[in-house]
N, C-alpha and C positions, 0 to 999 in steps of 0.2 A: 336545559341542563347541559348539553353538547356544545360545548368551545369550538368556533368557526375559526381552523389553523389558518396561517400566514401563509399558505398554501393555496387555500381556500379562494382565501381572498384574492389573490394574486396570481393565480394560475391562468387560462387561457387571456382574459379581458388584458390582462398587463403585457401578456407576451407578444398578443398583437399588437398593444401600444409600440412597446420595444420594435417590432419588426415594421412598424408603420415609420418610426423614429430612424432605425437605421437606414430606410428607402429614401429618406429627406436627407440626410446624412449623407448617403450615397452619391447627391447631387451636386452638394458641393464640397465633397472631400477627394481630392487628386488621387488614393490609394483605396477607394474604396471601390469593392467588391461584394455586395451584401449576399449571404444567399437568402432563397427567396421563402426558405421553409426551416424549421427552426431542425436545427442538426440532434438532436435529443431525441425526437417524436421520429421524424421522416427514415426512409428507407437512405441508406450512406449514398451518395455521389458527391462527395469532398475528396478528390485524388489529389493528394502531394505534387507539386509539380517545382524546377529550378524554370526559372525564367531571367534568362538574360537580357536586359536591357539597353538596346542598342541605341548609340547615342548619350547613354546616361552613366557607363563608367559605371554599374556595380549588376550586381547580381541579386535575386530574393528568392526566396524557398515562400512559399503560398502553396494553399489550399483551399480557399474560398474562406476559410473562418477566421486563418492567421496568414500576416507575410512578415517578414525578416527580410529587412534588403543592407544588404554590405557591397558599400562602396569598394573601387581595387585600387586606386589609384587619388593620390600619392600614395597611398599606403592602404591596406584593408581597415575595414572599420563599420560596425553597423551604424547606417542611418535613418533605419526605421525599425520599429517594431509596430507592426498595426493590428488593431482587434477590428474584423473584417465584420463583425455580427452588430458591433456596435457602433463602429466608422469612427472610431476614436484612436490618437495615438498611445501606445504604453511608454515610449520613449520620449526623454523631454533634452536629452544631451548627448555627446558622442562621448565615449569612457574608450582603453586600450580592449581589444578582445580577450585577453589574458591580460595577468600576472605570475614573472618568474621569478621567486630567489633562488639566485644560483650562487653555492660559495660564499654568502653573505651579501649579495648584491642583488637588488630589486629591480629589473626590467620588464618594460613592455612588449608585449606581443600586439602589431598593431596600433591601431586607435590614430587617430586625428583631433588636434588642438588650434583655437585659436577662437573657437565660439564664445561672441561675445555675451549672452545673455544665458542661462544654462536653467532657465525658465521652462525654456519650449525653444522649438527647433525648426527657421524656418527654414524650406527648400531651397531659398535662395541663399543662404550662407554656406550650404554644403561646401561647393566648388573651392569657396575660397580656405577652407579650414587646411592645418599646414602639419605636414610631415614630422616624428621627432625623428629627428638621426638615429638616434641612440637606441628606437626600439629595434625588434624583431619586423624584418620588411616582407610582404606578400611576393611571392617569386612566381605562382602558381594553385593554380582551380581545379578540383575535377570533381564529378559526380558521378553518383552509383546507388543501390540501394540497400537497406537496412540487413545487417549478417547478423547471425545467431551468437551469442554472445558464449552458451553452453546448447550442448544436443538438449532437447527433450523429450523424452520416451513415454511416448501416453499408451496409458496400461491401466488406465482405468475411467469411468465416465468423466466428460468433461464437458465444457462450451465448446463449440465447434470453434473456433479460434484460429487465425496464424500466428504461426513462429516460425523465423521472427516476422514482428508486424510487417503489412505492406506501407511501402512510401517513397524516400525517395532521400539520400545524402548527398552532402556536399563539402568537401576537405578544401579548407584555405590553409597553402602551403607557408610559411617563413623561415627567413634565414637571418640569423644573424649579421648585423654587419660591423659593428665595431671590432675590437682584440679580443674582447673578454669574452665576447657571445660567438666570435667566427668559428665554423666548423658544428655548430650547435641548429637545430632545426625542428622546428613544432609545427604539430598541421594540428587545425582547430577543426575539429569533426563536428559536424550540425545534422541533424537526423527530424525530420518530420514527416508528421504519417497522415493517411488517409482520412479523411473525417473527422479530424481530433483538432482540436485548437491547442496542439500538444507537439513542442519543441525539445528535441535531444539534444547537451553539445559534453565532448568532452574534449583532453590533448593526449596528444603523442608527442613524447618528446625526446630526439633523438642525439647522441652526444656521436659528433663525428670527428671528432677531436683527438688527438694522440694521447690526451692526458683523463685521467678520472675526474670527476666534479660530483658535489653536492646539491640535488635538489633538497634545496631547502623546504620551500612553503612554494603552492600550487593555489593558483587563483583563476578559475575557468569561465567565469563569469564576474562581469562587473557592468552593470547597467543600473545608468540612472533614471529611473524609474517616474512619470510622475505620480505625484505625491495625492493620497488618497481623500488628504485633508491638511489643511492648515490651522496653525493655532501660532497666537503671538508670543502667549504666554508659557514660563516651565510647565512642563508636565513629565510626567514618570511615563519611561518607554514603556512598558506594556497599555500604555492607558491609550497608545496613537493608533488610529487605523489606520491598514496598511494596503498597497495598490493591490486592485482586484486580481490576482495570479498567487497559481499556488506554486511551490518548488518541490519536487519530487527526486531524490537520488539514489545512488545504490551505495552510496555510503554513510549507511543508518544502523545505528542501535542502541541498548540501552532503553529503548522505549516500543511500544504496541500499538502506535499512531505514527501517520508523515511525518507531525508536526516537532513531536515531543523526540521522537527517533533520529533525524535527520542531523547531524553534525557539520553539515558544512552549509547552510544558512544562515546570512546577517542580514538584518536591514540597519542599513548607517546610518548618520549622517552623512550628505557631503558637504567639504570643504569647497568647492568649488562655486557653490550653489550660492549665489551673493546675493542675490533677490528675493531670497525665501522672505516671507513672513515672519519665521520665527525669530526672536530678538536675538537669543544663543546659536539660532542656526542647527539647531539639532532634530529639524525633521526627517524621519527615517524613513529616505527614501533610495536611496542607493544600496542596490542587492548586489551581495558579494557572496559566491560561491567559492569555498575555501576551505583548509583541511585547520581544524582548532590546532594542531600539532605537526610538525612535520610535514609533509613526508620525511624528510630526511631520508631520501634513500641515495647511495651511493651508484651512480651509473659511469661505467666504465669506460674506454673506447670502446666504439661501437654499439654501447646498450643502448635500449627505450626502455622508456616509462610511458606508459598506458594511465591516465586519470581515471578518478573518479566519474561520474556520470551524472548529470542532472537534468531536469526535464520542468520547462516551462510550461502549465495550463494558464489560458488566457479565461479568465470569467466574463462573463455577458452582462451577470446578475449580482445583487447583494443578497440575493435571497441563499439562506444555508442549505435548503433541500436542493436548488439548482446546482449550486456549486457543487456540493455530496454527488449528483447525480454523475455531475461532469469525471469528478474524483475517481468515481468507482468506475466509469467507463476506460477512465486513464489507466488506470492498473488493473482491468483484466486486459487491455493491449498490449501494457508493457508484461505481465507475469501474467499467461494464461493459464496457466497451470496453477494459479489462486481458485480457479476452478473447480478444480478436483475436491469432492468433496465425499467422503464413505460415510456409512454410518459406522460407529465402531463403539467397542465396550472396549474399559479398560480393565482387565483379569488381575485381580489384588494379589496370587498366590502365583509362582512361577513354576512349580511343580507339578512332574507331567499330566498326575489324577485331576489337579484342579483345574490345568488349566484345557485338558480335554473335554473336559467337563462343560466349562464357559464355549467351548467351538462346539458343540453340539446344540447348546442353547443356543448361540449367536446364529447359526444355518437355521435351525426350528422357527427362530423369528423374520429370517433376513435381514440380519445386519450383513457387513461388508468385510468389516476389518476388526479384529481381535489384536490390543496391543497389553504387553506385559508392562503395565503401572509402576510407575512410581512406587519405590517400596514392596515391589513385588518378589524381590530376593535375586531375579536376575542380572546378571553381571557382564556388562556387552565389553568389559575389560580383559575377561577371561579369556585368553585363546587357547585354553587346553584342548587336545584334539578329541578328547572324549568328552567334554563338556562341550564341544560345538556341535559334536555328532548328537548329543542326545536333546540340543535344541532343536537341531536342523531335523530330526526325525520328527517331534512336535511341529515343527513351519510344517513339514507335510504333512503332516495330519489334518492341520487346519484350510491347506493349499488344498487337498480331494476335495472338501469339503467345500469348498470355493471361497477359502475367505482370504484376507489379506491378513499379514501379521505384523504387528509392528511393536519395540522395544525403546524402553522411557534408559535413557543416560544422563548422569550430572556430570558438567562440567565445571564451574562457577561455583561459589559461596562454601568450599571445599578450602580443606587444608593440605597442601601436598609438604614441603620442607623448605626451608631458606634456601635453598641452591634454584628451586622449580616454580617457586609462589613469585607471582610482581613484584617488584619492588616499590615502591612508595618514593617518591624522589625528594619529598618532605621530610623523610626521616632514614632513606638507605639501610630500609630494611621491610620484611612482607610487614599487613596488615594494612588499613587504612584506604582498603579499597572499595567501588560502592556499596559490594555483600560482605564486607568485613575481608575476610581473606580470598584470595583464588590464585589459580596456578597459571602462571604465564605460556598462552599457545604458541610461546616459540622456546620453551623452554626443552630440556632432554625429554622432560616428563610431557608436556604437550605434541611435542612431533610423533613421541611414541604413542600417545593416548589416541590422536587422531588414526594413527597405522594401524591400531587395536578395532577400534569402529569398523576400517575398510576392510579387514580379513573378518571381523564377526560377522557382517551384512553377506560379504559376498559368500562366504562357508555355509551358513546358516538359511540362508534364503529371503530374508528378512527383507520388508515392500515400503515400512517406512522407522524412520527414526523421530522418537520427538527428546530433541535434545534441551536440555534446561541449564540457559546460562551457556548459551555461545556468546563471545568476548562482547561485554555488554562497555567497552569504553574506558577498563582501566591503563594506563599506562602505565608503562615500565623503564626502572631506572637502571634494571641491570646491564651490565658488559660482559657477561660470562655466557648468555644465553645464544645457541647455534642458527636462532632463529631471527633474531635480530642485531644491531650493532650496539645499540643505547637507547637512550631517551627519547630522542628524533623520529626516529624510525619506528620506534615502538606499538604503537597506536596502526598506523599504518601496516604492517606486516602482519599482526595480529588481525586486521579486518580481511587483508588479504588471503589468509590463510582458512577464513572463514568459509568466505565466498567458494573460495573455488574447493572446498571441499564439499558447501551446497549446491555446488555445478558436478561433482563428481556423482552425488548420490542423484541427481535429479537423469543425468546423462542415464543410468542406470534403472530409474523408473523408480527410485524412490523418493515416497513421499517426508517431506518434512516438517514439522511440528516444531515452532521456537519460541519464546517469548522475548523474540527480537524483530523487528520490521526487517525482515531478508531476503523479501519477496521480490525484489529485482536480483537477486541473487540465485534462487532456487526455491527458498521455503513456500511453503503452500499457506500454511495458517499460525496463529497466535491469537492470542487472549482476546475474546471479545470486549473483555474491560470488566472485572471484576475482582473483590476483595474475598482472597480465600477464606478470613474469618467468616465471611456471611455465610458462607456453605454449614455453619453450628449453629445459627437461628435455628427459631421453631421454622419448621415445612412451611407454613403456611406463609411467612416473612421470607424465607427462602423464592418464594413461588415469586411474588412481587418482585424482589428487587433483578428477579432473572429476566423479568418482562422489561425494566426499566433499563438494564444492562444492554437488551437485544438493540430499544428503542435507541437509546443513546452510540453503541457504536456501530450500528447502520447506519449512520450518518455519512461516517469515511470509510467503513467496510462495506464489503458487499458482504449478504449473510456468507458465504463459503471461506472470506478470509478469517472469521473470527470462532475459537472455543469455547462454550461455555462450560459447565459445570454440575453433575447432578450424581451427589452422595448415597450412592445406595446404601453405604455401611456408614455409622459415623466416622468423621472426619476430623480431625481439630477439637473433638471437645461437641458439647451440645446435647449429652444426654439422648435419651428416650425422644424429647421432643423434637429433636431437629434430624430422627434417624427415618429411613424408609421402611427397612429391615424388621418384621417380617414384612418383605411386599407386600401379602396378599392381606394384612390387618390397616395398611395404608395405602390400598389401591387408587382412591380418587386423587389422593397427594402425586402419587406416581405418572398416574393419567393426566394432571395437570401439568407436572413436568415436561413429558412427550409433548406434551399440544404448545407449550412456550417454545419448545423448540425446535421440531419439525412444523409447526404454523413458519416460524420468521425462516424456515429453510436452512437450521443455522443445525452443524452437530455438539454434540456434548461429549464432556467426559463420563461414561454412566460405569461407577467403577464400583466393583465389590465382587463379590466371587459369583456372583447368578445375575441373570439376567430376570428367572421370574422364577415361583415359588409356590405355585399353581397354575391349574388350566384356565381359570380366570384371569391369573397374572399374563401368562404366557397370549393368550387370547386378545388382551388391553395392548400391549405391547405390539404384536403383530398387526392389530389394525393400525396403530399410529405408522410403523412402517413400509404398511403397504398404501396409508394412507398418501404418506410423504413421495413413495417411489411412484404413483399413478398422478401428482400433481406437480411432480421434479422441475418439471423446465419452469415453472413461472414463479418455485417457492424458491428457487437458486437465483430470481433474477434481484434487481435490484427493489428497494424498499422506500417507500413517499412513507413520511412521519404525520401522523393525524393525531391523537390523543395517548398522551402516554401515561401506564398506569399509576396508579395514586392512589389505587384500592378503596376509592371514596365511590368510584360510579365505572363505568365500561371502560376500557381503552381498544385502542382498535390504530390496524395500518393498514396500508396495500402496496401488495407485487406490483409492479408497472414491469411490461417488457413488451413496446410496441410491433416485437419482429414475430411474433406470436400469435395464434389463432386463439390461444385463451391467453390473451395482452394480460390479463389481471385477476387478482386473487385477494380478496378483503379479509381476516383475520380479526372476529372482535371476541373479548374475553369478557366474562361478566365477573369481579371478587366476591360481588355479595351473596349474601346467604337466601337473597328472592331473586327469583325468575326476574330479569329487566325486558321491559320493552320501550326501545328506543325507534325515534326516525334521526339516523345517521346523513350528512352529505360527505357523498364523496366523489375527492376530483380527481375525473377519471384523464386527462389533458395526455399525461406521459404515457397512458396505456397505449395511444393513435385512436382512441374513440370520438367520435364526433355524432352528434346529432340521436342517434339513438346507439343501444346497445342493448347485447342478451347476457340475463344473469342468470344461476345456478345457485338456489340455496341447498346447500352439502350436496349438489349431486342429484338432485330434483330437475325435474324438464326446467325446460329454459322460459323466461319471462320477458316480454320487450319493455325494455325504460326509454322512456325520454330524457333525454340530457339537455340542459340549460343551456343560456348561451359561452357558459365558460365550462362546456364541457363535465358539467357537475352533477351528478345522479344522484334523487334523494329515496332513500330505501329504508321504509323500518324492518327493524328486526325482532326479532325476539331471544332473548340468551337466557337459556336455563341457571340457575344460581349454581354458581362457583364455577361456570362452566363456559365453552367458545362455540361461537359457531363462524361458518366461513360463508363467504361467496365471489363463484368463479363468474369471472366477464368475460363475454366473447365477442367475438366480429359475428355482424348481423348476415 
């Protein structure tokens, strides 16, 4: 009855293949450096290193998994990308390191032309590849290592983490040389870190010029990529697979994934590419990092412009658990503070009785953090000094009491007035934007609203903000606004103002809450991935899809980036049957909720005026929390996908976190209304288990298992009907 995952199948027996493959590989690939132990599993010794090339006229950034080598001469220009784990290249052509419009005019930063075949790329045509005049020329090298982009102020439990990560950069200076560019200077920043098969690069771009200019459109990546697959025939772009790497940047949103968030990813065609396969030549295979709009920002004599950021992960695998694994290692390096993880209620009523009420409950159980909901009446717009005072007396009420406080604000899907709302450049006037209406953050009304936030937090005392509808992507076509110039700049200004206002709260140890991917910005968390109608099902439909929710975005979240959802009061509609309320007449409803989401390590919104409603209620609740805080490190770490629910028969996952003495934690839920007894396998590979291992059912002495050759322990269980049971792995 138990589905043997992709996982299963393909977990240690494949990896060895893989690691036996890239050792042969190794031998006869000039740039190959295999390491010897799979970087996922083993203890980190992958250190960042610049390596100059003497004799060879370029330079590479390496770390045992990835190298980057950029030639200097004639000109800068990568000509290599290598995936070190697999001995293959990612690069199959030389492209410019940038792209500039400036003032209406497209130039290169960089790059080298004159390769004939844009195929593959052999060592021996390097040398002869030829200079443009016309681009931006390398003048100068230097290296250094990775700076903190914002302070951050840890003020509450987290992963043991550095900020910023360790590793190692390296800036390729240019200058302009013709009329139009002379006086103008860009250093291309490359950042790689420790152990990671994970590449940073952004620009600086500096106008030295006597005169103002227009960057127009910013291009910080252009690499041609090989191709993941060929085909002869048309096909529809979403239908092509694309080269093993993912793109990560810090200018994302409008979406609650990398994928869907991320605004300056293209996979193109290239024109250059004369060999391809494909008839029309529209294989998408050249990645262009790039702003959809603008910048358009106007730089002065003397200004810089600072880009966007992006960050190359090289995959090993096509498997989607591996990659996910990779993903979620990448972004708690780059955002460690995605970490931070409270338990927190959200208090429906903003008024002192009630909401003293919910801190006494929330300390009684050991939650962490108590935030004023959505719709809760409070108003983080208000800055009357007697309305901040008799917030700020509630924050310390709740502060003795040890807890954190945190306040829900809209920004987005709001009406402010024609002078302060976007403009629509369709029709030169508001509406027409993703939420229907919303107020432009560079508008009178936005600079003010944001100054409002910074005096409510800091008067008040307030630990985090979860704001709804920071600038999800609309542009703006006004010219009246103090915050922008026009259309150009719109888009950009508004993310910018974003950002570093999530650097301002984080500098300050506040937590942030968005349903925008912000998380190399500041933000800590967002949606785990759910449809707020579902929260008006019946409980029991509720229960499911919150399982299938967890399963689905741990894939690219680790549990602590993603929110879920759990309606203590009705919500949206749903009657009687989709309410909690009274708890204690739906306690097993309730109890199953805590176990979906303190099992995957993930918090909720648990929002309504109480926490419990009896000593029974209060009592169900306490043990899931003390449950959660005695199994912390391994329910925070990252999640291998094994059966997801379907309410037909058990689902079940596991914690894997090899740096751990309990490496793993199994989570299986039973939907049906009889007791199941199953024998589960589960592979235990990414926990670092080999050969045997000690398990723990709920907390019972420890048992010796045998693990198979691929690392796989076969365990039955037994699950009570409607109910979960766990089991902890340890090193023997």
């Amino acid at each position: 009855m138990n589905r043997t995952s992709d996982l299963q199948l393909a977990s240690a027996a494949r990896l060895a293949l893989l690691i036996l493959l890239a050792t042969f590989l190794a031998s006869i690939h000039p740039l190959k450096a295999a390491p010897p132990e799979d970087w996922l599993v083993t203890a980190p010794h992958w250190p960042a290193r610049v390596v100059w090339a003497n004799g060879t006229n370029a330079v590479a950034l390496e770390n045992g998994l990835l190298r980057r080598t950029i030639r200097l001469a004639p000109n800068g220009a990568t000509v290599g990308l290598d995936n070190l784990v697999t001995g293959t290249s990612v690069l199959r052509a030389v492209k410019p390191e940038a792209l500039l419009t400036i003032d209406g005019r497209e130039f290169k930063v960089g790059g080298l032309g004159g390769q004939p075949d844009h195929a593959y790329l052999l060592p021996a045509w390097i040398a002869g590849l030829k200079d443009d005049q016309s681009a931006f020329q390398l003048v100068g090298v230097s290296t250094g290592q990775p700076e903190a982009t914002f302070a951050w102020k840890h003020k509450r439990h987290s992963a043991d983490l550095p900020w910023p990560p360790h590793g190692v950069t390296t800036d390729f200076h240019y200058a302009g040389r013709e009329p139009a560019t002379r006086g103008i200077s860009v250093i291309v920043h490359y950042e790689l870190y420790d152990h990671l098969p994970l590449l940073g690069k952004w620009l600086t771009v500096s106008n030295g010029t006597d005169h103002g200019l227009t960057l127009d459109r910013v291009t910080t990546e252009l690499l041609a990529a090989v191709e993941a697959e060929s085909a002869v025939d048309a096909r529809a772009t979403n239908r092509w697979r694309l080269p093993p790497l993912s793109v990560l940047s810090d200018y994302s949103f409008g979406g609650m994934d990398p994928v869907t968030s991320s605004r300056v990813t293209e996979w193109l065609p290239d024109p250059d590419y004369d060999t391809q396969v494909h008839y029309e030549r529209l294989t998408p295979c050249l990645l262009a990092c790039r702003t959809p709009v603008g910048p358009g920002v106007r730089l002065a004599p003397g200004g810089t412009f600072r880009s966007f950021r992006t960050w190359l992960l090289l995959h090993d695998s096509d498997s989607r658990e591996r990659q996910g694994l990779a993903l979620r290692r990448a972004q708690r390096t780059l955002a460690p503070w995605l970490t931070e993880n409270p338990t927190m209620m959200h208090v429906r009523n903003a008024d002192t009785r009630s909401f003293r009420a919910a801190v006494d409950q929330c300390a009684a159980v050991g939650f962490e953090m108590i935030i004023y909901t959505f719709g809760s009446g409070l108003d983080m717009e208000n800055t009357d000094p007697a309305y901040l005072a008799r917030v700020k007396a509630d924050v310390d009420y709740a502060h003795a009491k040890g807890l954190e406080v945190g306040a829900y604000s809209l920004f987005s899907s709001r009406r402010i007035d024609d002078a302060n709302d976007v403009i629509n450049p369709q029709t030169g006037r508001p509406g027409g934007a993703i939420f229907g209406n919303a107020p432009c953050l560079g508008s009178h009304w936005g600079i003010a609203y944001l100054d409002k936030l910074k005096i409510f937090i800091e008067q008040t005392g307030l630990d985090l903000l979860e704001h709804d509808g920071p600038y999800p992507g609309d542009v703006c076509a006004s010219t009246n606004h103090p915050g922008h110039h026009g259309l150009a700049d719109s888009q950009w200004t508004q993310w910018r103002t974003s950002a570093e206002f999530y650097g301002w709260c984080r500098d300050r140890g506040v937590y942030v809450n968005a349903p925008d991917y912000y998380f190399f910005t500041g933000s800590s968390k967002t949606g785990m991935g759910y449809r707020e109608s579902n929260w008006s099902l019946p409980r029991a439909q509720q229960i499911i899809h919150g399982r299938q929710n967890i399963f689905d975005g741990t894939f690219e979240k680790t549990p602590t980036m993603g929110w879920m959802f759990v309606p203590l009061t009705e919500y949206q509609g749903g009657g009687a049957a989709a309410t909690l309320e009274p708890l204690r007449d739906h306690l097993p409803d309730y109890a199953a909720h805590l176990a979906n989401n303190f099992g995957a390590g993930v918090q909720a919104c648990y929002r309504g005026p109480r926490l419990y409603d009896s000593d029974a209620t209060q009592a169900t609740v306490k043990h899931w929390v003390d449950w959660f805080k005695t199994y912390r490190d391994i329910l925070e770490s990252d999640i291998v996908h094994l059966r997801r629910a379907d309410g037909r028969d058990i689902d079940y996952f596991l914690h894997v976190n090899p740096r751990l003495r309990r490496c793993g934690l199994a989570m299986i839920y039973n939907p049906l209304t009889v007791e199941a007894r199953r024998t589960i396998r589960l592979p235990l590979y990414y926990t670092g288990l080999t050969g045997t291992a000690l398990v723990r059912r709920e907390g019972a002495a420890t048992e010796r298992l045998r693990l198979d050759r691929g690392d796989v322990a076969e365990v039955s269980v037994k699950v009570p009907a409607n109910g979960c049971t766990w089991l902890v792995f340890e090193r023997p």
